[in-house]
N, C-alpha and C positions, 0 to 999 in steps of 0.2 A: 426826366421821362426817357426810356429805355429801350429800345427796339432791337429785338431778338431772334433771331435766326438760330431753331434749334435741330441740326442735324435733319433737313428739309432733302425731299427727293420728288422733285415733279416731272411729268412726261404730259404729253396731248395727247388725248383719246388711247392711253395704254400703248403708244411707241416708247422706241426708244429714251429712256431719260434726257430730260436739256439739262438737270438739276439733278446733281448727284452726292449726298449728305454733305451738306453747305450747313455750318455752323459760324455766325457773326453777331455782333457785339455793335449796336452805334449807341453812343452815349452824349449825354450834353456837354456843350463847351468842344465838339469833337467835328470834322471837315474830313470825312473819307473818301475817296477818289477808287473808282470802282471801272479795271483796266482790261481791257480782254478785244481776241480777235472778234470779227463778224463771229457769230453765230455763238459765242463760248455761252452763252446765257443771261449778260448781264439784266438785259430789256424784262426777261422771263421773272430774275429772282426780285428787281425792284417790284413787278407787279405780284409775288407771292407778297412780299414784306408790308403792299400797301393794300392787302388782303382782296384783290380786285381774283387771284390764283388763289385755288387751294392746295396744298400739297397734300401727296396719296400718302407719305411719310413725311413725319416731322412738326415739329408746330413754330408758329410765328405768336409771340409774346411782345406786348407794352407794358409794360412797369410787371411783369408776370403773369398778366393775365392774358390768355389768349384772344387773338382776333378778330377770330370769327366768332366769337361767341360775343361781340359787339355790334351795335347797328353801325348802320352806314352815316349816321348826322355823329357819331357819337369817335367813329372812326376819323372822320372827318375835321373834328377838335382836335384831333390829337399830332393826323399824317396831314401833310400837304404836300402834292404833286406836282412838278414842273414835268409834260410829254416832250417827246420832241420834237409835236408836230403838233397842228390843230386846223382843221378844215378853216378853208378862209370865208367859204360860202356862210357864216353864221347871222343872222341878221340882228346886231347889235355893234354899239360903238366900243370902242376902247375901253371906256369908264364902265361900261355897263357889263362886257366880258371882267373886269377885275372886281364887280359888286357880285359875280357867279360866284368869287372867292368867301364871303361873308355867309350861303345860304345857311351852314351847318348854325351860325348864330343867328336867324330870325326867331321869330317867334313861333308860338304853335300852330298861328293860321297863315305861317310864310310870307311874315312883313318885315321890313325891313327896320334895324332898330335905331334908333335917333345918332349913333355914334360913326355909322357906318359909313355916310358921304366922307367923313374925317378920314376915315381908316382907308378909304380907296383914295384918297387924294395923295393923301400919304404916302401909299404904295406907289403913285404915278410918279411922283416926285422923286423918289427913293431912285428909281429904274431913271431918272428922265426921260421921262414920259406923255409928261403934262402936255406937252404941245400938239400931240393928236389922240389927245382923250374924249376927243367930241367927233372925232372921223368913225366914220362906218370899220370894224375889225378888218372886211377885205379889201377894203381900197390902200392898207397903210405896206410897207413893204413886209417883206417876210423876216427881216431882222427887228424889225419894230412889233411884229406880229408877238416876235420871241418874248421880244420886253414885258410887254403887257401877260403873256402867260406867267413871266415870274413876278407881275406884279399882283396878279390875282391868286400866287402861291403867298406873296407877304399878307395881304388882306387876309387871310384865312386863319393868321395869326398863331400855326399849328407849333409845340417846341419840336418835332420831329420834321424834317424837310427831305424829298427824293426827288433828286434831278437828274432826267432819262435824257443825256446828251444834252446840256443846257445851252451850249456857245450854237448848237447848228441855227445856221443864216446871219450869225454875229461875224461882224467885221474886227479887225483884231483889237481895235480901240476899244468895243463893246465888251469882246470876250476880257478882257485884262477888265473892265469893270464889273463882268461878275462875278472873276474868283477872288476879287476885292470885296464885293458884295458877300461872299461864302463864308471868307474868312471872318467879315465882322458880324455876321448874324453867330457862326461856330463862338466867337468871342460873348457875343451876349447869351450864349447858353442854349443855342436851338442844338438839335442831334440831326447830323446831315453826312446822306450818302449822294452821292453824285457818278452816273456811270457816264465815262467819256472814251473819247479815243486819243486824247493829247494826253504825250507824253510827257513833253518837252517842259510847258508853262505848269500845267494844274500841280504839278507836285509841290512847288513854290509854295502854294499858300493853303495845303491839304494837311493835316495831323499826319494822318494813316493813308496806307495803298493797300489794293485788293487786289489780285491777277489771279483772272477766270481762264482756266483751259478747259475744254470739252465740259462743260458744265462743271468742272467741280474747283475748287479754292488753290493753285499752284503756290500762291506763297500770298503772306499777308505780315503788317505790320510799319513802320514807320518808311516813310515811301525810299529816304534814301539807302536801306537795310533791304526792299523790298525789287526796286529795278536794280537788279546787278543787273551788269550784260552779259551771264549765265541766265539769270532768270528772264530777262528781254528774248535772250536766243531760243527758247526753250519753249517758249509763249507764242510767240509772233514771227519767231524764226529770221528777224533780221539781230545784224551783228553792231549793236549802237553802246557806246559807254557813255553813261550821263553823267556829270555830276554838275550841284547845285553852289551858289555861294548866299551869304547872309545880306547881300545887295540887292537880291530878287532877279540874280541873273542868273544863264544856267549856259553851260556846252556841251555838245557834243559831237563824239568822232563816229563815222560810220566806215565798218573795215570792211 
C-alpha cells in the first residue's frame, strides 16, 4: 500500500503557499522521518496526505488512486493518524479512546465487531498501556495521554501510518520505545511517515529523511546522505555535524 504525494501545492484561503510542488513516495516495509523548522509545513503536508487538506494543485494517491475520491471509513482502512495533541477534556477511558481506533471496522449500524476487545487490548499492551486502560483519558498524564493515541493508531490496523510529532510529552525512555515501535511495525510492512523535530535519535531507526524548508522538499533520501551539516546549515541554520554508528549511537559536534 503506497502513499503518494504528487507534485502538491496548498495555501489557506488563497495566501501565500505553506506547500509548494512536494512530490513524495512512502512505501511498505519503509520508516520516513519528516524534519523541518517551525513553520516549513510539515503539520500542513501530513494533513494533505491523510486527505483531511485538499490541495489547489497536485494530487495525493493510495495504491494510485486518488484520495478524495474515497470516503472517510474507507480512508480510514487504509491511513492511521497519530496528532500531536488531543484535548484531555474527552469523556472516555483509555480503552475506550483506543476502540475510537476500530470505528472504520464496525458494522453498518456502528457496532462493534466480536474481535475488537482483542485488538484494543493488544494495542494497550503493545504501548504498555494496560495499566490505566480503565482510567478516565484526562486524569492519566500527558505522556500517557500520548501512548494511548498511538495505541488507538495500532487498533485501526491501517498498512499506512502518520505520526505529527509522536515523542511530544514522552520521557526519553518512552521516546526510545517508540522509534523501536516505528521500526518494527516499518519491518512488518506498514508505510510510515513521521514529522518530528529530533535530529539526533529518530534517524537511528528511520529508512529515509525528508528536510522541509519554506514549504517545499530541501533534500531528501537516506537520512545519513540527507543531514549533512551543509544541509543542517541551510535548513535550520544552526552549525551541527552528525554522524550515526551501527550500535544505535550517534554524535555530535556543534561549531
Amino acid at each position: 500500500m503506497t502513499l503518494q504525494a504528487e507534485n502538491i501545492t496548498f495555501s489557506y484561503r488563497h495566501r501565500q503557499p505553506v506547500l509548494q510542488e512536494i512530490t513524495l513516495d512512502i512505501r511498505p516495509g519503509t520508516a520516513t522521518a519528516l524534519f523541518g523548522p517551525n513553520g516549513s509545513g510539515k503539520s500542513t503536508l501530513l494533513r494533505c496526505m491523510n486527505g483531511i487538506l485538499q490541495p489547489q494543485l497536485g494530487r495525493v494517491k493510495i495504491n494510485g488512486g486518488e484520495i478524495h475520491s474515497m470516503g472517510r471509513r474507507e480512508t480510514a482502512r487504509q491511513i492511521a493518524v497519530v496528532p500531536q495533541d488531543c484535548p484531555a477534556d474527552v469523556p472516555l477511558t483509555a480503552s475506550e479512546m483506543v476502540m475510537l481506533g476500530r470505528y472504520a471496522h464496525w458494522d453498518m449500524w456502528g457496532q462493534e465487531m466480536p474481535e475488537d476487545q482483542t485488538i484494543v487490548r493488544e494495542s494497550l499492551a503493545r504501548l504498555n498501556a494496560t495499566a490505566f486502560a480503565d482510567r478516565p483519558f484526562g486524569c492519566i498524564s500527558g505522556g500517557e495521554r500520548q501512548r494511548v493515541l498511538l495505541a488507538r493508531a495500532l487498533a485501526q490496523q491501517a498498512p499506512i501510518m502518520l505520526f505529527d510529532e509522536p515523542n511530544t510529552h514522552l520521557d526519553i525512555s518512552h521516546q526510545i520505545e517508540l522509534y523501536r515501535l516505528v521500526r518494527e511495525l516499518a519491518d512488518e510492512g506498514k508505510a510510515i511517515l513521521m514529522a518530528c523535530h529530533d535530529i539526533f535519535i529518530t534517524p537511528m531507526f528511520v529508512d529515509n529523511a525528508v528536510l522541509m524548508r519554506s514549504g517545499g522538499i530541501h533534500a531528501a533520501g537516506p537520512a545519513a546522505e540527507v543531514l549533512t551539516p551543509e544541509n543542517v546549515k541551510a535548513v535550520f541554520g544552526a552549525s551541527i555535524e552528525i554522524s550515526w554508528r551501527k550500535d544505535f549511537s550517534f554524535s555530535a559536534i556543534f561549531t
